[in-house]
mmJSON file of the N, C-alpha and C atoms, coordinates in Angstrom:
{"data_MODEL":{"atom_site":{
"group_PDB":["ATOM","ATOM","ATOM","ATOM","ATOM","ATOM","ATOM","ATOM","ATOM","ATOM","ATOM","ATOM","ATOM","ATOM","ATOM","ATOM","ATOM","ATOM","ATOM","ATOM","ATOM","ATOM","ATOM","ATOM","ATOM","ATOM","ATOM","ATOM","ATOM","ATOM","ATOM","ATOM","ATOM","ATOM","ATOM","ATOM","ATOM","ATOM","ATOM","ATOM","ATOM","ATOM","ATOM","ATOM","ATOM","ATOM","ATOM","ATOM","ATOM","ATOM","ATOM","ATOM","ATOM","ATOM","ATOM","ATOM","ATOM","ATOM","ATOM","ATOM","ATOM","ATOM","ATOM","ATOM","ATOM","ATOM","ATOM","ATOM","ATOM","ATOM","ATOM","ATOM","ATOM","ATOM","ATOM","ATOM","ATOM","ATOM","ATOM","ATOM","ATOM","ATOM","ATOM","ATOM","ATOM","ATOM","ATOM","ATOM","ATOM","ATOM","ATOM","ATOM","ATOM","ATOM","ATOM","ATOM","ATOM","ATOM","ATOM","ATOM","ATOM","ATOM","ATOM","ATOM","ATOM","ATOM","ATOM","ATOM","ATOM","ATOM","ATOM","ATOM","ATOM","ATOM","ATOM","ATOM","ATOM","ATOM","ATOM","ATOM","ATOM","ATOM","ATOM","ATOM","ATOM","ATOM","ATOM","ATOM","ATOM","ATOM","ATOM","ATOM","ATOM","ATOM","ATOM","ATOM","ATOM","ATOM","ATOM","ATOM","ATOM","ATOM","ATOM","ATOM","ATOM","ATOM","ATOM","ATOM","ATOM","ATOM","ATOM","ATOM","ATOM","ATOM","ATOM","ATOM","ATOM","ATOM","ATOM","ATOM","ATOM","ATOM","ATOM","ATOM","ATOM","ATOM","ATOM","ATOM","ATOM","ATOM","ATOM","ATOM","ATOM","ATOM","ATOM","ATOM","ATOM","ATOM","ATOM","ATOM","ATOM","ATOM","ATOM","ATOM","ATOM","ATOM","ATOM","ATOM","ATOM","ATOM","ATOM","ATOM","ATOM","ATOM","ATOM","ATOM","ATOM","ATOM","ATOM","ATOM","ATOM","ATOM","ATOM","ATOM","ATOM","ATOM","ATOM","ATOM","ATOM","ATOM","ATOM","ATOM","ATOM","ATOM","ATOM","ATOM","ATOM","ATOM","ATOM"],
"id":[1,2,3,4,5,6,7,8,9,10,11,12,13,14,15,16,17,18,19,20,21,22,23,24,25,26,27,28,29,30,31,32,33,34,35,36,37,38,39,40,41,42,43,44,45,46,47,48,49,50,51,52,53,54,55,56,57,58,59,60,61,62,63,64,65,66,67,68,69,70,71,72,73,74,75,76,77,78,79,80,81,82,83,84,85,86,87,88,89,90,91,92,93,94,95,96,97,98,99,100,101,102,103,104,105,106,107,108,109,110,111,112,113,114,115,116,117,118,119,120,121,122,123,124,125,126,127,128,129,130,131,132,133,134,135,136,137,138,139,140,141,142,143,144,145,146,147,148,149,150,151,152,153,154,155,156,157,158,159,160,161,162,163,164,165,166,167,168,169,170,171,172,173,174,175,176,177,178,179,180,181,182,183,184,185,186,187,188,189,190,191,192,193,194,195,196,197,198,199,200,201,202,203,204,205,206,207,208,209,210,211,212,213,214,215,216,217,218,219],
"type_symbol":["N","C","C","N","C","C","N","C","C","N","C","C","N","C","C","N","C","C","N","C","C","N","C","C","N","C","C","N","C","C","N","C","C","N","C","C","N","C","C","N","C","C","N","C","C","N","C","C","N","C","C","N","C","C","N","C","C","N","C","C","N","C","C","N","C","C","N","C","C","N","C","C","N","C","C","N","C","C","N","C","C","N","C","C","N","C","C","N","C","C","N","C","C","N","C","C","N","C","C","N","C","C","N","C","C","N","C","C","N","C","C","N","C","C","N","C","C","N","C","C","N","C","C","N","C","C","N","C","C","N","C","C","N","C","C","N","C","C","N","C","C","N","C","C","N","C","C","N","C","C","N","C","C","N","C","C","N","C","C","N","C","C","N","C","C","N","C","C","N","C","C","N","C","C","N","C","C","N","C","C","N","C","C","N","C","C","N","C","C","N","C","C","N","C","C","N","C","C","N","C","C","N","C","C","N","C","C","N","C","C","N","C","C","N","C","C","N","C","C"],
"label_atom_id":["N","CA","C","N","CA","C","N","CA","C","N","CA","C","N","CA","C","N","CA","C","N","CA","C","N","CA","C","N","CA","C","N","CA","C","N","CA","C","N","CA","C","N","CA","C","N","CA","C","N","CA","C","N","CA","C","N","CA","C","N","CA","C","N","CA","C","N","CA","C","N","CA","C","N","CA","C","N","CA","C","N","CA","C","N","CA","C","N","CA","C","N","CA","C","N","CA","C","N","CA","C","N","CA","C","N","CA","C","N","CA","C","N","CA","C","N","CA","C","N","CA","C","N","CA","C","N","CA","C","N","CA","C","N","CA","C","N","CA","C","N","CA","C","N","CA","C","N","CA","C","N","CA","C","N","CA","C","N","CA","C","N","CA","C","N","CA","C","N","CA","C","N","CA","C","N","CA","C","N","CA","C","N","CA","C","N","CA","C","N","CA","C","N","CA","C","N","CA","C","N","CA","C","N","CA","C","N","CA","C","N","CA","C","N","CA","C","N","CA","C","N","CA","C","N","CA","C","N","CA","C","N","CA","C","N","CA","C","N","CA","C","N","CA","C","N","CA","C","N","CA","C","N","CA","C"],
"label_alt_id":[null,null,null,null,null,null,null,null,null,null,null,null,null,null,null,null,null,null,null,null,null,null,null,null,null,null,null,null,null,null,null,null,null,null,null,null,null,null,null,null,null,null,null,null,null,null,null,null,null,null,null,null,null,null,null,null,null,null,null,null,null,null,null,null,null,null,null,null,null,null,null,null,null,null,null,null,null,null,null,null,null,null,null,null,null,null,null,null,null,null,null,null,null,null,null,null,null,null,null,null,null,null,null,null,null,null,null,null,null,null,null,null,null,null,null,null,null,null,null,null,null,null,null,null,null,null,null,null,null,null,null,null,null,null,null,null,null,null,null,null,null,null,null,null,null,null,null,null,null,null,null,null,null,null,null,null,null,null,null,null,null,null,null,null,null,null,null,null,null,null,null,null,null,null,null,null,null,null,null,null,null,null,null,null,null,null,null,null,null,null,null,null,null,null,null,null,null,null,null,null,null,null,null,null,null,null,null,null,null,null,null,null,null,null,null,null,null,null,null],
"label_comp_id":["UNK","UNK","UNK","UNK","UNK","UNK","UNK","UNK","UNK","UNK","UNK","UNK","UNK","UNK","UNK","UNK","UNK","UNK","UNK","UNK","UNK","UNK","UNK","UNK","UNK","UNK","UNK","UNK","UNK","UNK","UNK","UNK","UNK","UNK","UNK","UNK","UNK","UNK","UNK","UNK","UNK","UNK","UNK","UNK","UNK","UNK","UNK","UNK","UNK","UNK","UNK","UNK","UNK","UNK","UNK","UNK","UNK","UNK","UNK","UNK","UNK","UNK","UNK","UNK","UNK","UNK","UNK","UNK","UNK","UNK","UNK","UNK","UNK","UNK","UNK","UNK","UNK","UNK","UNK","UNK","UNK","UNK","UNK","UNK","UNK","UNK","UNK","UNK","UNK","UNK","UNK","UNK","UNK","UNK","UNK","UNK","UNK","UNK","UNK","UNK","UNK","UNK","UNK","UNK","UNK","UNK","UNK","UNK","UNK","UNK","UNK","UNK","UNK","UNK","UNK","UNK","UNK","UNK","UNK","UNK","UNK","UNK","UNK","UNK","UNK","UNK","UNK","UNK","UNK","UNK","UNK","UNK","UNK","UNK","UNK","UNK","UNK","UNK","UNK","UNK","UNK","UNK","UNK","UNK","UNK","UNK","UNK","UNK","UNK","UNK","UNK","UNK","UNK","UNK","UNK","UNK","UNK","UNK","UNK","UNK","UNK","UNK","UNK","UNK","UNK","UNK","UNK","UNK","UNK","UNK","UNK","UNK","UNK","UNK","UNK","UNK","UNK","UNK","UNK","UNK","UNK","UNK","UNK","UNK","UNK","UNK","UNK","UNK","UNK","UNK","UNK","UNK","UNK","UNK","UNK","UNK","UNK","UNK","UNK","UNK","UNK","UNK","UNK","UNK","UNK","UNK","UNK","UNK","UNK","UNK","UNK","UNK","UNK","UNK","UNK","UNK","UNK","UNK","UNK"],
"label_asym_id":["A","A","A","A","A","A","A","A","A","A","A","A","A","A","A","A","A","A","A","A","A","A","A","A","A","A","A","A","A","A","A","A","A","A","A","A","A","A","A","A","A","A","A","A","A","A","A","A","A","A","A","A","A","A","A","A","A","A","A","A","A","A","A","A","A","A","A","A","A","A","A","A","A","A","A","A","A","A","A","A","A","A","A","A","A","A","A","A","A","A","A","A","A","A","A","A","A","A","A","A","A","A","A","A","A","A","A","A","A","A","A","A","A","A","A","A","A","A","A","A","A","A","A","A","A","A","A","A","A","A","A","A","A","A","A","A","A","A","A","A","A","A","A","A","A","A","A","A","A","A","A","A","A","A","A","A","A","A","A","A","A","A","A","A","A","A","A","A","A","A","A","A","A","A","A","A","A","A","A","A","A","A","A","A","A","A","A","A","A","A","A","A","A","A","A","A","A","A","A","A","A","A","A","A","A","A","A","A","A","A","A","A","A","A","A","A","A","A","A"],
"label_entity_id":["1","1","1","1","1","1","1","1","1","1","1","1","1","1","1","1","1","1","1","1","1","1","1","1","1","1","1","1","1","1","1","1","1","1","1","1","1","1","1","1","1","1","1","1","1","1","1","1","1","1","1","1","1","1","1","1","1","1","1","1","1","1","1","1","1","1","1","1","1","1","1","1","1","1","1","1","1","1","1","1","1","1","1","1","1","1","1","1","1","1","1","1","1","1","1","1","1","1","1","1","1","1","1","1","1","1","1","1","1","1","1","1","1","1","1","1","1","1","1","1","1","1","1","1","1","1","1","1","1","1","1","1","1","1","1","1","1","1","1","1","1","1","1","1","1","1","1","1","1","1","1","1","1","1","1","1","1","1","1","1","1","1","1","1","1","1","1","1","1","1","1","1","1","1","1","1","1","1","1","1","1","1","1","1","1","1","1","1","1","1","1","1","1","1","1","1","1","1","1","1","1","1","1","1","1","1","1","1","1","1","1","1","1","1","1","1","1","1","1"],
"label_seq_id":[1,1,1,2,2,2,3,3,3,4,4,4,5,5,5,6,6,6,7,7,7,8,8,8,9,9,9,10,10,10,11,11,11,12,12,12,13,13,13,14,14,14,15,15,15,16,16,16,17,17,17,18,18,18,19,19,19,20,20,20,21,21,21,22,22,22,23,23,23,24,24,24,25,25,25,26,26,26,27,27,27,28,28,28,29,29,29,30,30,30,31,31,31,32,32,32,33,33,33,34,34,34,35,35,35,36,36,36,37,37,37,38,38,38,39,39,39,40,40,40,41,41,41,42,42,42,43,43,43,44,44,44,45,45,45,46,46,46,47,47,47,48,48,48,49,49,49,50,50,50,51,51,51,52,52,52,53,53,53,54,54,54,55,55,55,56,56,56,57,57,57,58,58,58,59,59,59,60,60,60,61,61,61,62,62,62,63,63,63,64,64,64,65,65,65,66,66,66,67,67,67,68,68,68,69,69,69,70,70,70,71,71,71,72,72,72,73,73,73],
"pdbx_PDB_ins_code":[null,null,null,null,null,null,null,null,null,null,null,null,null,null,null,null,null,null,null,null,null,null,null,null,null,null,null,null,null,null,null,null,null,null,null,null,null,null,null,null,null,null,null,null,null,null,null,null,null,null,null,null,null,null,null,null,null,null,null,null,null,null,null,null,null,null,null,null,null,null,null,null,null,null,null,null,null,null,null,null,null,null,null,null,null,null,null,null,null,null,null,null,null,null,null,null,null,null,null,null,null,null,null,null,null,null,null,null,null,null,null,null,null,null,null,null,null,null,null,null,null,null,null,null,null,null,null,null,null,null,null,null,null,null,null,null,null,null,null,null,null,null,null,null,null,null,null,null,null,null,null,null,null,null,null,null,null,null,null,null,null,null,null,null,null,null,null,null,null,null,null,null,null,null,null,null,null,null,null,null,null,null,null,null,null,null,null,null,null,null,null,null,null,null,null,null,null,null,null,null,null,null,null,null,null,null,null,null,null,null,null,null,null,null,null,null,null,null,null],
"Cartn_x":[0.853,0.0,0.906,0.561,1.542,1.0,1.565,1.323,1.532,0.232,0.178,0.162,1.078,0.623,-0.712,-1.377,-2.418,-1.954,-1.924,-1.9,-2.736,-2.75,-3.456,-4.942,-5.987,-6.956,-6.903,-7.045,-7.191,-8.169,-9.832,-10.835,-10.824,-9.824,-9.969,-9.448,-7.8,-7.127,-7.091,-8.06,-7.671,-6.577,-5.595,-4.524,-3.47,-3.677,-2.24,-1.322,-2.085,-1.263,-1.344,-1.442,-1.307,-0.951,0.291,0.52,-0.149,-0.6,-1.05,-0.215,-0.259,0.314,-0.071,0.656,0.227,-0.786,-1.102,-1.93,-3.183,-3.24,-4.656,-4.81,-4.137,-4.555,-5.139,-4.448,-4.63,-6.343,-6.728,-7.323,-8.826,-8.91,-9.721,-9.888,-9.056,-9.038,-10.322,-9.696,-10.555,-11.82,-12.103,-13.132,-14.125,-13.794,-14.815,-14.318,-13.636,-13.209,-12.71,-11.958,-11.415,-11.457,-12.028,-12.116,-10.4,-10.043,-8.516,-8.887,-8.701,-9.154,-7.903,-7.664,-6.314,-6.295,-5.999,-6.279,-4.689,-4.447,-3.374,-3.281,-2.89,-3.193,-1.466,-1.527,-0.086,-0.252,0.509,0.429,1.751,1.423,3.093,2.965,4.352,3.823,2.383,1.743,0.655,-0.889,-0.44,-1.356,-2.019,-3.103,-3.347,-3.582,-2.969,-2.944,-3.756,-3.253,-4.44,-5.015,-6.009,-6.168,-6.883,-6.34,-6.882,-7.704,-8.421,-9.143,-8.884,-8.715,-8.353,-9.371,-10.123,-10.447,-10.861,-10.176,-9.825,-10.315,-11.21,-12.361,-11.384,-10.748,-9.821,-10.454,-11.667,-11.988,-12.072,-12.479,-12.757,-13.898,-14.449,-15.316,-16.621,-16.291,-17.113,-17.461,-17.028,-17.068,-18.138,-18.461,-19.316,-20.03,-19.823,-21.363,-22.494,-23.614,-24.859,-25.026,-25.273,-25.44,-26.41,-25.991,-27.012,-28.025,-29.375,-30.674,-30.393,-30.631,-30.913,-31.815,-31.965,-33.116,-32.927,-34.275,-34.788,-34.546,-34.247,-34.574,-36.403],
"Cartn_y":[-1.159,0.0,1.231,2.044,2.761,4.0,5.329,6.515,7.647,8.747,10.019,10.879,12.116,13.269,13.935,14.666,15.432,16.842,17.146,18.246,19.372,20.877,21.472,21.832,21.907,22.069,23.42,24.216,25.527,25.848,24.856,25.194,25.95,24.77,25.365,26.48,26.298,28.012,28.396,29.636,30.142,30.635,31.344,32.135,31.168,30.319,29.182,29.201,29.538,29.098,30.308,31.365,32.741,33.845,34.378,35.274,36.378,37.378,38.917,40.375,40.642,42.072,42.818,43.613,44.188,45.276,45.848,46.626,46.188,45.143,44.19,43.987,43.696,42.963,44.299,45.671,46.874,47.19,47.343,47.386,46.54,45.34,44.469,44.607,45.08,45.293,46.428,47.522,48.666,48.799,47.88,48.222,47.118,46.455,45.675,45.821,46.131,46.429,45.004,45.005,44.278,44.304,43.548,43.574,42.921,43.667,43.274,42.938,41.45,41.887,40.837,41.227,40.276,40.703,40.016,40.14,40.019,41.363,41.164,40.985,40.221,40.461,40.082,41.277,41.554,40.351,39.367,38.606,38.579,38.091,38.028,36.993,35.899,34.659,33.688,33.949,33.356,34.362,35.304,36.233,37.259,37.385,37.96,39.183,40.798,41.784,42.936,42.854,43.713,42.759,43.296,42.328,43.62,43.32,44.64,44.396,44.271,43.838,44.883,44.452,45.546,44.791,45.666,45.786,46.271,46.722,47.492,47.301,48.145,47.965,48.963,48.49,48.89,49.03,49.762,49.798,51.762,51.722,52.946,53.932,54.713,55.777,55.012,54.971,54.723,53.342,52.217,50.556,51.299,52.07,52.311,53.048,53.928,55.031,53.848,54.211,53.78,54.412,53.12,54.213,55.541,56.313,57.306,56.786,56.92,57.226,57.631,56.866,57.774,58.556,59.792,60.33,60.657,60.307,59.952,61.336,61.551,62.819,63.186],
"Cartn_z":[0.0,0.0,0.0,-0.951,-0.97,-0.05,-0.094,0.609,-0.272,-0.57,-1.51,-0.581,-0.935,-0.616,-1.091,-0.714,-0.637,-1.148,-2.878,-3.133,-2.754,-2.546,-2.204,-3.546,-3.218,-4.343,-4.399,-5.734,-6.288,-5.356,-5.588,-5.022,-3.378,-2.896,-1.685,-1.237,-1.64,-1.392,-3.224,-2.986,-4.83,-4.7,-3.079,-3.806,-3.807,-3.478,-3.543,-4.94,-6.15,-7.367,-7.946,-7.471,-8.26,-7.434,-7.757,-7.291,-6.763,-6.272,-6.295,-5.577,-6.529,-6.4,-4.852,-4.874,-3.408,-3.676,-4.45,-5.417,-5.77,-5.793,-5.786,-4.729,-3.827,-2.577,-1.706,-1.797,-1.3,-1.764,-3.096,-3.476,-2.975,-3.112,-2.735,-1.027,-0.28,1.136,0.901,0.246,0.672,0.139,-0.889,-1.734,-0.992,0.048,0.919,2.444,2.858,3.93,4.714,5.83,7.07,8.272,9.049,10.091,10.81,11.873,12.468,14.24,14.422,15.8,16.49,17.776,18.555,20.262,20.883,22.553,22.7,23.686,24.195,26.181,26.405,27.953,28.445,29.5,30.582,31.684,31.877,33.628,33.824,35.02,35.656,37.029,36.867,37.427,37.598,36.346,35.838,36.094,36.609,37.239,36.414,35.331,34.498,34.928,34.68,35.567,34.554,32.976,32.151,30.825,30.382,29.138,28.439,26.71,25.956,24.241,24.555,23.19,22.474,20.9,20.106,18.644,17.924,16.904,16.17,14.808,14.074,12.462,11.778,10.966,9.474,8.825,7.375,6.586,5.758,4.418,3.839,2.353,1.966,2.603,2.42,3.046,2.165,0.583,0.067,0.068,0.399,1.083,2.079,3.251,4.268,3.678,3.191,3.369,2.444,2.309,1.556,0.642,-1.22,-2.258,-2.084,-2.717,-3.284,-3.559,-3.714,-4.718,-6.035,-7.122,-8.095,-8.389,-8.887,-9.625,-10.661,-11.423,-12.502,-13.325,-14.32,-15.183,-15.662],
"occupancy":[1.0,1.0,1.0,1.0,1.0,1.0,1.0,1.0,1.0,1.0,1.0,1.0,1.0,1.0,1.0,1.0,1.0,1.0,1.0,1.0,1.0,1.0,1.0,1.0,1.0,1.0,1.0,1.0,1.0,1.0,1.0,1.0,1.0,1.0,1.0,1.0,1.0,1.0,1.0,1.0,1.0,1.0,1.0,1.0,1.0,1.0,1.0,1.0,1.0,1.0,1.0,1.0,1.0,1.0,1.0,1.0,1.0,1.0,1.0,1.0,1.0,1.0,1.0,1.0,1.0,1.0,1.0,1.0,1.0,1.0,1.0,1.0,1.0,1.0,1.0,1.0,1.0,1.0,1.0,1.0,1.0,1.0,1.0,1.0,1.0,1.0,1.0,1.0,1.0,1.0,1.0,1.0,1.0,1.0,1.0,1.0,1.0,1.0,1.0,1.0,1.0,1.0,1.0,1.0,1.0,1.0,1.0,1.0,1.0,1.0,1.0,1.0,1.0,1.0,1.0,1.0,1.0,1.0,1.0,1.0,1.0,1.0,1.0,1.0,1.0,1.0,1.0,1.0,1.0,1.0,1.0,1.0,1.0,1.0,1.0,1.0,1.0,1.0,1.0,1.0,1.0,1.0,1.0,1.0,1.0,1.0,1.0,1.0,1.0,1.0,1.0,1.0,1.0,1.0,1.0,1.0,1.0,1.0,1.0,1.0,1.0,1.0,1.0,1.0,1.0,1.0,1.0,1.0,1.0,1.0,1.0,1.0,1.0,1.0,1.0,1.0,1.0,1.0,1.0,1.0,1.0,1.0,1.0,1.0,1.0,1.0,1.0,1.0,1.0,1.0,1.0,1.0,1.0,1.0,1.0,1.0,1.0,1.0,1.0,1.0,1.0,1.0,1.0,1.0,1.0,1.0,1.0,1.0,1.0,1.0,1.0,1.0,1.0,1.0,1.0,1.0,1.0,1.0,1.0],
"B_iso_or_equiv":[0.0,0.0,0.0,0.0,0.0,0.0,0.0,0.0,0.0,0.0,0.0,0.0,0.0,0.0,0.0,0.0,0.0,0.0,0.0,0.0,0.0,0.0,0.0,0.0,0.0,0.0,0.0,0.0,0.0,0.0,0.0,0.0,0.0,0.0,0.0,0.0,0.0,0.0,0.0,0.0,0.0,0.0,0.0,0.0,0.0,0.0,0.0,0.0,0.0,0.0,0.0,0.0,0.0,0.0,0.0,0.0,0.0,0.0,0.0,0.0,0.0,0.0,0.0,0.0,0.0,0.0,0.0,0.0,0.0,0.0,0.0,0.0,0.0,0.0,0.0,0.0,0.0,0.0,0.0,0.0,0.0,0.0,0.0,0.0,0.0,0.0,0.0,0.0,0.0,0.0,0.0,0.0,0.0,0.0,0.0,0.0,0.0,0.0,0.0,0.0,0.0,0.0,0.0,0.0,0.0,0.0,0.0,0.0,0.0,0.0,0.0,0.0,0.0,0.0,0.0,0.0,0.0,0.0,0.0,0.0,0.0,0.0,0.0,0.0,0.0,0.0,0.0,0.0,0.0,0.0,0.0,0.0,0.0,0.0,0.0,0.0,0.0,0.0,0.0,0.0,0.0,0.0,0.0,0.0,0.0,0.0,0.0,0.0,0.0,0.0,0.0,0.0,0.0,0.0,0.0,0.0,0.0,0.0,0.0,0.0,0.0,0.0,0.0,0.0,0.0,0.0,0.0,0.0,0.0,0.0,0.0,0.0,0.0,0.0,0.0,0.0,0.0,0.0,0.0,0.0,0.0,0.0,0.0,0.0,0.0,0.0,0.0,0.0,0.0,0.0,0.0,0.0,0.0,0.0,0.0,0.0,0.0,0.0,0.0,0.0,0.0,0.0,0.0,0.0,0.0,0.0,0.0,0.0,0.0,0.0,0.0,0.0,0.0,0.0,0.0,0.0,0.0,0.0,0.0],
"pdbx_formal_charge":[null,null,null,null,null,null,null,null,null,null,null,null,null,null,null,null,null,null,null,null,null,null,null,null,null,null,null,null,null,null,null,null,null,null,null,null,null,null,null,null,null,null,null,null,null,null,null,null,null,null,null,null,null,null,null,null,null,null,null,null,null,null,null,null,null,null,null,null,null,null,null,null,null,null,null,null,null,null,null,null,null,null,null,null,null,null,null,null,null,null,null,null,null,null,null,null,null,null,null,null,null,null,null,null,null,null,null,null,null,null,null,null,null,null,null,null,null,null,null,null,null,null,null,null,null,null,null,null,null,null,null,null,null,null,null,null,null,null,null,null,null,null,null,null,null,null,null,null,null,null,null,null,null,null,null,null,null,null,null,null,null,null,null,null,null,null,null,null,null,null,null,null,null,null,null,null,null,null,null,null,null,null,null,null,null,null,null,null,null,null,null,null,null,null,null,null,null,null,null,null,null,null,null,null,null,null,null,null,null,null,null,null,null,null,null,null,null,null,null],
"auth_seq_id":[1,1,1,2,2,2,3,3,3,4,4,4,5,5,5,6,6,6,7,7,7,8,8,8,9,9,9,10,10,10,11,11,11,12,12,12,13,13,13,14,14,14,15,15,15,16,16,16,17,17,17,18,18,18,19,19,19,20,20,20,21,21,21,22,22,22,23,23,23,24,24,24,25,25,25,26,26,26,27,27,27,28,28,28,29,29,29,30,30,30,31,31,31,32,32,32,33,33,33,34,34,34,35,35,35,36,36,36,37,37,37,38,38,38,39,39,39,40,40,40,41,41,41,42,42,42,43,43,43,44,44,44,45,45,45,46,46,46,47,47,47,48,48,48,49,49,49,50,50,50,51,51,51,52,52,52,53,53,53,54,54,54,55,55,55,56,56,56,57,57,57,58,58,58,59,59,59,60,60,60,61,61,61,62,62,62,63,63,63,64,64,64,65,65,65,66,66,66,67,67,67,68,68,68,69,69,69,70,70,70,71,71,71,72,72,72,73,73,73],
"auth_comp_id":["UNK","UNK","UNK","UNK","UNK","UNK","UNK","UNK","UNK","UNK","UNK","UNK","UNK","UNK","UNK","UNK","UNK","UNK","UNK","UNK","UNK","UNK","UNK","UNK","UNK","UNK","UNK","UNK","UNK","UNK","UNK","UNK","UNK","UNK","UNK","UNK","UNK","UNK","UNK","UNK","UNK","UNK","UNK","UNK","UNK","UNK","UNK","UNK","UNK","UNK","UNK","UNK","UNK","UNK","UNK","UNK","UNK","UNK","UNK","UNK","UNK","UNK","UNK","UNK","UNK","UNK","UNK","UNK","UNK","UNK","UNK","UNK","UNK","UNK","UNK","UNK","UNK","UNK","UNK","UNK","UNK","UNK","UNK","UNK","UNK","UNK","UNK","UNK","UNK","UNK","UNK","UNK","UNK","UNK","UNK","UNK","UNK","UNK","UNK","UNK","UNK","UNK","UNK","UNK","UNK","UNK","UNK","UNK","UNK","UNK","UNK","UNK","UNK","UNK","UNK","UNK","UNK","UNK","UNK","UNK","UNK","UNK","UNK","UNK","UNK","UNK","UNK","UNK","UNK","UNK","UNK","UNK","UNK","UNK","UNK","UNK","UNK","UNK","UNK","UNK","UNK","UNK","UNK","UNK","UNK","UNK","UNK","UNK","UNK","UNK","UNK","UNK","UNK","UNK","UNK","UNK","UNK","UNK","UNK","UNK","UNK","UNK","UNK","UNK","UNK","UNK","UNK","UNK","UNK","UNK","UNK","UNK","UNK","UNK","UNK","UNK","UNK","UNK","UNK","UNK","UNK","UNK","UNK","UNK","UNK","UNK","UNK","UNK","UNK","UNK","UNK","UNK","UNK","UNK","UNK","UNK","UNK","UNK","UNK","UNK","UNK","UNK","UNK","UNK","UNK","UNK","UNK","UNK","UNK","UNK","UNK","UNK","UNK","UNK","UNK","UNK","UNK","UNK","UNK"],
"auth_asym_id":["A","A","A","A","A","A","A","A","A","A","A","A","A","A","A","A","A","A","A","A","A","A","A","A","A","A","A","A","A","A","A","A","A","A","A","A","A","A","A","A","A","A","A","A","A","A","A","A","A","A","A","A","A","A","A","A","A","A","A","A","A","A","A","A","A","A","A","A","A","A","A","A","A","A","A","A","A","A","A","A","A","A","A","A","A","A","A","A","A","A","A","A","A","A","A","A","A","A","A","A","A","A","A","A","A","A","A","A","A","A","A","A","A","A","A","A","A","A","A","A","A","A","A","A","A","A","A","A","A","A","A","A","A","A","A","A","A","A","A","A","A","A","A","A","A","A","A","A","A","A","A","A","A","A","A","A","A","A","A","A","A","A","A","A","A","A","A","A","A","A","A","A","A","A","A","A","A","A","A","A","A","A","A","A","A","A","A","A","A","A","A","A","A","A","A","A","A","A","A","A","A","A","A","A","A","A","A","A","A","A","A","A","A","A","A","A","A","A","A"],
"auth_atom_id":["N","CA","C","N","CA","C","N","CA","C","N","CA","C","N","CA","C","N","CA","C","N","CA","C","N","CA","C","N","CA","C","N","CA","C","N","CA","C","N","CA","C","N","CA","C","N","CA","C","N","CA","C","N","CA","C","N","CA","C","N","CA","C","N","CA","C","N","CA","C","N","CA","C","N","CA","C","N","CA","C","N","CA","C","N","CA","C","N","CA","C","N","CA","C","N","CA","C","N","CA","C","N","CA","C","N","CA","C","N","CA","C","N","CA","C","N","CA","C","N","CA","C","N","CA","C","N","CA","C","N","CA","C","N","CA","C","N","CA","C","N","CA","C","N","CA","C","N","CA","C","N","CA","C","N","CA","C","N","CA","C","N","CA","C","N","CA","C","N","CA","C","N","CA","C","N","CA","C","N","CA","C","N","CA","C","N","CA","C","N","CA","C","N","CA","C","N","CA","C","N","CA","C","N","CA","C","N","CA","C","N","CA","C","N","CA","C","N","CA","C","N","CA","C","N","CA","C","N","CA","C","N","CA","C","N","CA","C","N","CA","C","N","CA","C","N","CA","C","N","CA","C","N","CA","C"],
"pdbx_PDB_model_num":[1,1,1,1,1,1,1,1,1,1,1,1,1,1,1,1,1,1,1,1,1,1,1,1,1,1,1,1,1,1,1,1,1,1,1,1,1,1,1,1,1,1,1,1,1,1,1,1,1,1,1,1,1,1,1,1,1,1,1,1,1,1,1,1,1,1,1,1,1,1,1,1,1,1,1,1,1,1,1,1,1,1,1,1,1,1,1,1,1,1,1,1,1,1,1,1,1,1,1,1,1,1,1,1,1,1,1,1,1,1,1,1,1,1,1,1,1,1,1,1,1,1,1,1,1,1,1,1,1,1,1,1,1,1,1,1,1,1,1,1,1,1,1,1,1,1,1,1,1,1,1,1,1,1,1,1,1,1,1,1,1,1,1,1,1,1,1,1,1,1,1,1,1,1,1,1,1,1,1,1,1,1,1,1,1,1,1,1,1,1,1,1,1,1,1,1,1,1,1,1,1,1,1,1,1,1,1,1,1,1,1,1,1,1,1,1,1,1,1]
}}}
């Protein structure tokens, strides 16, 4: 019996087999935005003394605001 590795599927990660620019990636951030979130907590001798939630919301003005209305001529 032999033994296969398990290539990765496109499907699953699309960016696995294609590069992207940092320019795209910039782009696609802002034009839907990011949420950034991470817990930092201070202890000392196991003693948890602060803890600081942080999260941090990255997109364009125009990603948030709500379209306009059109009006009609």
């Amino acid at each position: 019996m032999g033994v296969t590795a398990l290539a990765p599927n496109s499907a699953d990660d699309p960016l696995s087999y294609r590069p992207v620019a940092l320019v795209d990636l910039l782009d696609r951030v802002l034009a839907t935005g990011v949420v950034i979130t991470g817990d930092i907590t201070l202890a000392i001798a196991d003693i948890d003394l602060v803890r600081v939630s942080l999260r941090a919301l990255i997109a364009s003005v125009g990603a948030l605001a709500p379209p306009e209305p059109e009006v009609a001529p």
